[in-house]
N, C-alpha and C positions, 0 to 999 in steps of 0.2 A: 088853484083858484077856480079852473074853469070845471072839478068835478064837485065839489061842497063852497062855494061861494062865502059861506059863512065863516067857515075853518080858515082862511085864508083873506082878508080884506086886500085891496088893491095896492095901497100904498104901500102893506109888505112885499108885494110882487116887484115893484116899480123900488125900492130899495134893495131886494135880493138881488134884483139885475146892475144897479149900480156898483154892488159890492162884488159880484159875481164879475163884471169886467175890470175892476180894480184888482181884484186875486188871481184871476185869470190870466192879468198882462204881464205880472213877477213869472210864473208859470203854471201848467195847470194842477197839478198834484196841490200847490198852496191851495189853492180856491176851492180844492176838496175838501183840505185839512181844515179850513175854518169854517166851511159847508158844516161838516162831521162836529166842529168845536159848537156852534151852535148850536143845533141840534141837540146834544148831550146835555150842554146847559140848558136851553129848553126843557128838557127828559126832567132834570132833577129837580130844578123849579117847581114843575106842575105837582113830582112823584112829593114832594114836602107839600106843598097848598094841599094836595090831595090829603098829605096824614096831619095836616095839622087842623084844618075845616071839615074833616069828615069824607063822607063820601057824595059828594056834589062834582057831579061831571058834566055841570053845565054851564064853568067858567070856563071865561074865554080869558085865554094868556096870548097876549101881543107880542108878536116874534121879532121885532124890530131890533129892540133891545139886546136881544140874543144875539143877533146878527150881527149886530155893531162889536157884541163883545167879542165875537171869534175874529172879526178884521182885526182888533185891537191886540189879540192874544196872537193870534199870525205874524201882523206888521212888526210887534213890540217882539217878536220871535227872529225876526229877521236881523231886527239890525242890533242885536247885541251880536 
């Protein structure tokens, strides 16, 4: 956030940290893994909007979402 303001709005920061001490407290390698889980789905997300609307690299895709899904693909990892 504090090098492209844009790329990043605050409310993702101020939720990556919530979720970052929630994965971080199981241990730290989790709060990688679903670091890394979002991310990826991030990646794929945009890499499909990108081929299916053309070439327009001036959406902005909300990371929150992503984030929530890798805590959920983490958590729902643990406890089976």
């Amino acid at each position: 956030h504090l090098l492209n303001p844009i790329g990043l709005g605050m409310g993702d920061v101020k939720f990556a940290a919530q979720i970052g001490l929630l994965l971080a407290w199981i241990a730290f390698p989790v709060g990688l893994l679903g670091l890394a889980i979002s991310f990826i789905a991030a990646a794929i997300y945009a890499a499909l909007q990108f081929a299916a609307r053309g070439r327009n690299f001036n959406r902005l895709v909300p990371f929150a979402p992503f984030m929530f899904f890798g805590l959920l693909f983490v958590e729902a990892g643990l406890l089976i």
